[in-house]
KOLKOL-625874 format. One record per residue (C-alpha): residue number from 1; residue in three letters; z, x, y. Coordinates in Angstrom, 1 decimal, padded with zeros to 4 digits. Each point is the difference from the previous one (the first is absolute). Layout:
N
n; res; c3; c1; c2
NUM; ALA; Z; X; Y
...
% end
This chain:
293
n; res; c3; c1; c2
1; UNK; -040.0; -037.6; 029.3
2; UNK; 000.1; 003.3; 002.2
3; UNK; 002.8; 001.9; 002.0
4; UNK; -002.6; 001.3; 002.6
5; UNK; -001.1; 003.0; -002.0
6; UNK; 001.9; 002.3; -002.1
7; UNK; 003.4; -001.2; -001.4
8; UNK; 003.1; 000.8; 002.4
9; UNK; 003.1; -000.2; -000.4
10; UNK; 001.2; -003.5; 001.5
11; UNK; 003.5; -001.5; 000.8
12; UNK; 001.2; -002.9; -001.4
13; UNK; -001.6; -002.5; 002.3
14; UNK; -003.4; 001.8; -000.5
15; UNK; 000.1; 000.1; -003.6
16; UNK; 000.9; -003.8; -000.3
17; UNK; -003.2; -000.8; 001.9
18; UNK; -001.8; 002.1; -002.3
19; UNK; 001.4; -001.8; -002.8
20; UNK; -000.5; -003.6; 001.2
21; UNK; -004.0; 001.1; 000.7
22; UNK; 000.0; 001.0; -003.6
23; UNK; 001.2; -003.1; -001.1
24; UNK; -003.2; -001.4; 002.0
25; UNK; -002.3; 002.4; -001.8
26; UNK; 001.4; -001.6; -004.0
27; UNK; 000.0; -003.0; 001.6
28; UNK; -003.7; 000.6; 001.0
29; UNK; -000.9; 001.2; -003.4
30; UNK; 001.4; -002.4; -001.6
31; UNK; 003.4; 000.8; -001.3
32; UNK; 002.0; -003.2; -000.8
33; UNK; 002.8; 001.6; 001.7
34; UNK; -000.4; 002.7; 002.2
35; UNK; 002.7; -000.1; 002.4
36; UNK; 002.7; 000.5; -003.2
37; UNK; -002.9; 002.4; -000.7
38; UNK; 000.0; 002.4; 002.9
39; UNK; 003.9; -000.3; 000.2
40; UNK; 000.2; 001.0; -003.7
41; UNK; -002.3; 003.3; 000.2
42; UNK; 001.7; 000.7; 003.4
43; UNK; 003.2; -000.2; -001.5
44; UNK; -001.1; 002.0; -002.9
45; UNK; -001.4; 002.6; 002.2
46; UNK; 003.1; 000.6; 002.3
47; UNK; 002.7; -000.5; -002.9
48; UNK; 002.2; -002.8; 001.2
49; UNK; -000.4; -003.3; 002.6
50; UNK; -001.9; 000.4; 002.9
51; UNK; 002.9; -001.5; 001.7
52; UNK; 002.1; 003.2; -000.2
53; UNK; -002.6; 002.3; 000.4
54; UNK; -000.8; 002.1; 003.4
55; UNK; -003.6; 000.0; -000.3
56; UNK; -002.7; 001.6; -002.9
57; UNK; -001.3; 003.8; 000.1
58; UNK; -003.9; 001.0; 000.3
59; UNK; 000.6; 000.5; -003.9
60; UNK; 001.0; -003.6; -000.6
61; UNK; -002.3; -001.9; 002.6
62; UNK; -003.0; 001.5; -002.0
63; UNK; 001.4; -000.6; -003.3
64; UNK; 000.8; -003.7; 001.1
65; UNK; -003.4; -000.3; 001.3
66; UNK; -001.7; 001.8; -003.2
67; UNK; 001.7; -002.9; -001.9
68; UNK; -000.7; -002.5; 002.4
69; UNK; -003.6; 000.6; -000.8
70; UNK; 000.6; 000.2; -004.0
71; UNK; 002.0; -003.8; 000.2
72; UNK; -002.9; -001.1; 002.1
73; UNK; -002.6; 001.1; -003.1
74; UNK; 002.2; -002.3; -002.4
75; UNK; 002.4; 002.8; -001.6
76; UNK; 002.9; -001.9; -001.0
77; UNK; 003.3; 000.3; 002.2
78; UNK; 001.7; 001.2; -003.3
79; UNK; -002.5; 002.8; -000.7
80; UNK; 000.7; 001.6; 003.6
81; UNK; 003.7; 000.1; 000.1
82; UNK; 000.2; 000.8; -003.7
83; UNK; 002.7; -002.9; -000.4
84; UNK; 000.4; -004.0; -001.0
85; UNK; 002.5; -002.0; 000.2
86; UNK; 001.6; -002.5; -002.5
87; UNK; 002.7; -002.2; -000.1
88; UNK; 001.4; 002.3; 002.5
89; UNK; -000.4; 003.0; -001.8
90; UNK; -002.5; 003.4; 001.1
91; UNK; -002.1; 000.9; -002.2
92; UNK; -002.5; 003.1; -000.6
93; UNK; -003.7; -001.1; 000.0
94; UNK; -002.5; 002.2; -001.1
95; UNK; -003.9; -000.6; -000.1
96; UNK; -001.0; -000.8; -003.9
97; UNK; 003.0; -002.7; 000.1
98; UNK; -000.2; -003.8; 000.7
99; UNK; 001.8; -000.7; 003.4
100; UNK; 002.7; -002.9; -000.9
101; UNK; -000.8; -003.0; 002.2
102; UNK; 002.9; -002.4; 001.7
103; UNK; -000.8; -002.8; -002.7
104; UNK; 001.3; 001.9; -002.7
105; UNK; 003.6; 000.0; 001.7
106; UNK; 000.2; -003.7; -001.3
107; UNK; -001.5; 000.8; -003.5
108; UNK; 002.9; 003.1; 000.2
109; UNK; 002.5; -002.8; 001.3
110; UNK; -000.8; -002.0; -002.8
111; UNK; 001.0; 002.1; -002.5
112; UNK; 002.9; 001.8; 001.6
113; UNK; 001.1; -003.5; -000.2
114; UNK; -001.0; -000.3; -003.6
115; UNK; 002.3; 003.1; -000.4
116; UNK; 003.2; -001.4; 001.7
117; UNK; 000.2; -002.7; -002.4
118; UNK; -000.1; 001.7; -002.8
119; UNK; 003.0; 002.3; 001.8
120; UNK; 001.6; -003.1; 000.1
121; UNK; 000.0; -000.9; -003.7
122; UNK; 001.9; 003.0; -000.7
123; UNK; -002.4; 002.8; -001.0
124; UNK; -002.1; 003.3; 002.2
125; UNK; -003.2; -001.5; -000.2
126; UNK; -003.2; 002.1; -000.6
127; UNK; -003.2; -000.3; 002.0
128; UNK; -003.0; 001.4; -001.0
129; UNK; -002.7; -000.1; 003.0
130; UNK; -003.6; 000.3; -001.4
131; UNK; -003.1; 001.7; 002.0
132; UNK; 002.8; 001.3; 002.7
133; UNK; -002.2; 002.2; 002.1
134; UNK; 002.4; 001.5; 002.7
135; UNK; 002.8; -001.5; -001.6
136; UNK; 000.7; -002.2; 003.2
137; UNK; 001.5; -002.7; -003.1
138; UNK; 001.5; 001.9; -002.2
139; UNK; 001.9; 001.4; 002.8
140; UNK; 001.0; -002.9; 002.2
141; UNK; 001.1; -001.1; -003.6
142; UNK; 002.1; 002.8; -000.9
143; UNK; 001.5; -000.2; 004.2
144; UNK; 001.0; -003.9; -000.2
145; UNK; 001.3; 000.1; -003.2
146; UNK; 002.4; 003.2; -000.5
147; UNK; 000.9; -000.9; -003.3
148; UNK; -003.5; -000.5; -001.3
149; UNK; -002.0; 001.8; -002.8
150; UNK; -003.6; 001.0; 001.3
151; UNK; -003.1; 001.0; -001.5
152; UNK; -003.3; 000.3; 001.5
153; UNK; -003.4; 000.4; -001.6
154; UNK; -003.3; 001.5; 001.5
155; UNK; -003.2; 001.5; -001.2
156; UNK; -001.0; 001.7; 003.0
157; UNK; 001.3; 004.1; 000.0
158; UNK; -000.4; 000.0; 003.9
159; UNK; 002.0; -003.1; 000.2
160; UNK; 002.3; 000.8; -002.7
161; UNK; 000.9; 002.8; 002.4
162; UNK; 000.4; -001.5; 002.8
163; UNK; 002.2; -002.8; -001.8
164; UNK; 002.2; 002.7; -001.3
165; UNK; 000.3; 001.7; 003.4
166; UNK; 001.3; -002.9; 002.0
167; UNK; 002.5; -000.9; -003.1
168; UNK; 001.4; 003.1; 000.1
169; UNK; 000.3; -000.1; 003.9
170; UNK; 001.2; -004.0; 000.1
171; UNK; 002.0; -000.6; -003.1
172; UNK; -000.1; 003.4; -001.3
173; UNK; 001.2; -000.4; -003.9
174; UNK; -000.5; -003.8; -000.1
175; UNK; -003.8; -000.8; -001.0
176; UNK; -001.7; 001.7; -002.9
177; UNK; -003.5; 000.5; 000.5
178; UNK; -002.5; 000.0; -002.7
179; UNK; -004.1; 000.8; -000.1
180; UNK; -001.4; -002.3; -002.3
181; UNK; -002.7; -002.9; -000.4
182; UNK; 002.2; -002.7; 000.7
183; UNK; -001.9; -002.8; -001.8
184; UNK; 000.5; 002.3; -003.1
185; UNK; 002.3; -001.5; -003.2
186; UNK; 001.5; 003.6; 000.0
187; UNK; 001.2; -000.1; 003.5
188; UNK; 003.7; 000.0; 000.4
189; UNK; -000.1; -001.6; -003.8
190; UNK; 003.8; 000.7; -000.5
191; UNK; 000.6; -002.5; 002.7
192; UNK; -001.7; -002.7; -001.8
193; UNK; 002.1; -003.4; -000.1
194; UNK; 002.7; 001.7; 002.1
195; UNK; -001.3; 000.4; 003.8
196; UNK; 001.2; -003.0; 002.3
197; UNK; -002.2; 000.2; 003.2
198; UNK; -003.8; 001.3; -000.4
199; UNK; -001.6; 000.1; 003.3
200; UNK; -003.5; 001.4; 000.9
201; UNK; -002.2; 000.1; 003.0
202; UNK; -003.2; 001.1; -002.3
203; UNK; -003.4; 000.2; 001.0
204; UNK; -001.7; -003.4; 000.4
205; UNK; -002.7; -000.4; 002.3
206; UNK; -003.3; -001.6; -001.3
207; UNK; -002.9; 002.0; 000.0
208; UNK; -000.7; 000.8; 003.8
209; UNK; 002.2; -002.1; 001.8
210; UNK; 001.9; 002.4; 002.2
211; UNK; -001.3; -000.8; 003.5
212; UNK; 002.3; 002.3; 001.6
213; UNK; -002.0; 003.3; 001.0
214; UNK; 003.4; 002.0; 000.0
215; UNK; 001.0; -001.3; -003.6
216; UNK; -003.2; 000.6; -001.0
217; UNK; -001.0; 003.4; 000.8
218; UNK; 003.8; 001.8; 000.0
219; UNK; 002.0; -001.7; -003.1
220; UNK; -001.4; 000.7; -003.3
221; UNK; -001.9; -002.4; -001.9
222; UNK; 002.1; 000.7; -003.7
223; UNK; 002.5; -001.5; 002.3
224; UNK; -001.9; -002.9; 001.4
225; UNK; -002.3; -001.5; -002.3
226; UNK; 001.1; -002.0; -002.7
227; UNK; -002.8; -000.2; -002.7
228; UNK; -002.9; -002.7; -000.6
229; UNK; -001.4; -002.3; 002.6
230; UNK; 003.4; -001.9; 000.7
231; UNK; 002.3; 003.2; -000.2
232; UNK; 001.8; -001.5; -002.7
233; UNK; -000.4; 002.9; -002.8
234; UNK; 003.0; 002.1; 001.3
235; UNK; 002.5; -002.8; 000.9
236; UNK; -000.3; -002.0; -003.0
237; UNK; 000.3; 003.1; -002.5
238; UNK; 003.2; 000.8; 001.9
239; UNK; 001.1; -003.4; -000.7
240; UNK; -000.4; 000.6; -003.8
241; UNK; 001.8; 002.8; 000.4
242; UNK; 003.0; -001.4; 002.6
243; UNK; 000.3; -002.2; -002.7
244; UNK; 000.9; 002.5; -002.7
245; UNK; 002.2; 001.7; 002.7
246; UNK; 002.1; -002.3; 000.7
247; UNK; 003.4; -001.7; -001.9
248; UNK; 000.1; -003.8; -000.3
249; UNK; 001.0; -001.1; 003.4
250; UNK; -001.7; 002.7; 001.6
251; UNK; -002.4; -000.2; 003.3
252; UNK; -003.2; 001.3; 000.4
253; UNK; -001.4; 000.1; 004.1
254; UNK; -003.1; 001.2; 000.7
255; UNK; -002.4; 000.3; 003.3
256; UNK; -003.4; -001.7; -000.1
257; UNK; -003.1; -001.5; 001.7
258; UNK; 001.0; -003.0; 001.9
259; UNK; -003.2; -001.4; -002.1
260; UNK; 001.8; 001.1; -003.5
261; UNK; 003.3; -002.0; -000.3
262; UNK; -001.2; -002.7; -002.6
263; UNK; -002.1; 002.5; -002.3
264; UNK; 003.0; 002.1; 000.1
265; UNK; 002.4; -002.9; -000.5
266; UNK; -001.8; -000.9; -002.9
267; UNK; -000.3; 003.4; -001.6
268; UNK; 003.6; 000.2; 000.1
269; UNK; 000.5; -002.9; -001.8
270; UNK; -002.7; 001.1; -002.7
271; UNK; 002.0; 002.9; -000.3
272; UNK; 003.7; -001.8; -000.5
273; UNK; 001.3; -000.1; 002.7
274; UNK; 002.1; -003.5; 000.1
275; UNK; 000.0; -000.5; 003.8
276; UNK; -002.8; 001.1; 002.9
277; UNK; -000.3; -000.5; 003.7
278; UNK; -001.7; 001.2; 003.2
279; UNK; 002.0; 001.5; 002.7
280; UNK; -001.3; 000.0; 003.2
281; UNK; 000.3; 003.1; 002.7
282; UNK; 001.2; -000.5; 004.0
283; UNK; -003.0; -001.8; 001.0
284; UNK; -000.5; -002.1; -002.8
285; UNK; -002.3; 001.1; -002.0
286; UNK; 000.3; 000.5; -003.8
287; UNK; 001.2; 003.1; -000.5
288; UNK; 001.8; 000.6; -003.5
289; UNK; 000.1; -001.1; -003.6
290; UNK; 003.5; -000.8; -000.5
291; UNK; 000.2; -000.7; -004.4
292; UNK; 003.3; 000.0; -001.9
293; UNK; 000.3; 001.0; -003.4
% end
């Protein structure tokens, strides 16, 4: 991409050109969606819509371009403008954090559901979300269901952080964030037999399986990898302890491998759960455990 030279100021028209040639340049480098791309950091750049700006300042036109060239070596979207979105809601990301993905909005919307019910039969129920990260669950959780007790769980002190930071800024009072292991028995023990929704998005990719270059090199692998060959170690210890978690009746969803729903189906069975299924995300792939108590 190049402005002829040195970065000018340009007026609207000018900058829009500029952005639609950067859109080119993701496209070239193989950005899976570099038009939403180059809007995005222009956006980001500017502060608002390009459709009520005037135009971009030198300043801006060479930060655009700078990032331009960082999207085009693979840095995630995220990790440039400092923000994700989920289920609607911004929220601060931060390198040292797994960026959420789109699929978890249906394991989210599974359990949010999950949550309702139990609203229905009379009671505030309590979620407890296991290996949060960002706290993108805990937090769509805590916004879709008002009257809903939330807990959220993570080992990681630069996640734990950032979880805490977004809480505070999104539901600010609502989720209660703790650092611990959260296969551990002693995690969250005074809930045992008393939580009604356990959801998790853990780590649970087999042993190098991430193809993605972005995932690979900028999300962290404690966040990633699941344990063992199949990726299975992780998931099916926070089975065991979803089950201890949770009251009779209660619901346990969890992300996985599109490769892991019968192993995982079957663990939760082994570990007394009376019901378990496979839920599937928007394009149809197995997504979720979905186990009832």
């Amino acid at each position: 991409m190049s402005t002829g030279g040195d970065p000018e100021a340009l007026d609207r028209f000018q900058f829009r050109r500029v952005v639609r040639e950067a859109g080119l340049r993701l496209g070239e480098a193989g950005v899976s969606s570099p038009e939403h791309d180059a809007r995005a950091l222009a956006e980001h750049v500017v502060g608002g819509s390009l459709v009520m700006r005037d135009g971009a300042s030198a300043e801006q036109v060479e930060a655009f371009q700078d990032l331009i060239e960082r999207r085009a070596a693979r840095v995630p979207l995220q990790r440039l403008t400092g923000a994700m979105w989920f289920r609607g809601l911004e929220l601060v990301c931060r390198p040292g954090v797994f960026i959420v993905r789109p699929e978890t909005e249906v394991v989210a919307g599974a359990a949010i559901e999950a949550a309702r019910a139990a609203v229905g039969s009379g009671r505030a129920p309590l979620v407890v979300d296991l290996c949060a990260g960002s706290g993108a669950i805990a937090i769509a959780v805590a916004a879709e269901v008002p009257t809903a007790r939330v807990a959220a769980v993570e080992i990681d002190e630069v996640a734990v952080g950032l979880a805490r930071e977004n809480c505070e800024r999104l539901v600010p009072g609502r989720v209660e964030v703790l650092r611990a292991d959260a296969m551990a028995p002693g995690a969250l023990a005074e809930l045992d037999g008393r939580v009604d929704v356990v959801v998790s998005n853990p780590p649970y990719v087999p042993a190098g399986a991430v193809e993605d270059a972005e995932t690979a090199e900028h999300d962290p692998d404690l966040a990633l990898y699941g344990g063992g060959a199949d990726g299975l170690e992780t998931p099916t210890a926070l089975v065991r302890r979803a089950a201890a978690l949770l009251r009779p009746g209660g619901l346990l969803v969890m992300e996985h491998d599109a490769g892991q729903g019968p192993a995982l189906r079957e663990a939760a069975l082994a570990a007394g759960f009376g019901e378990a299924s496979t839920g599937r995300d928007l394009t149809g792939r197995d997504r979720y455990l979905r186990a009832a108590r």
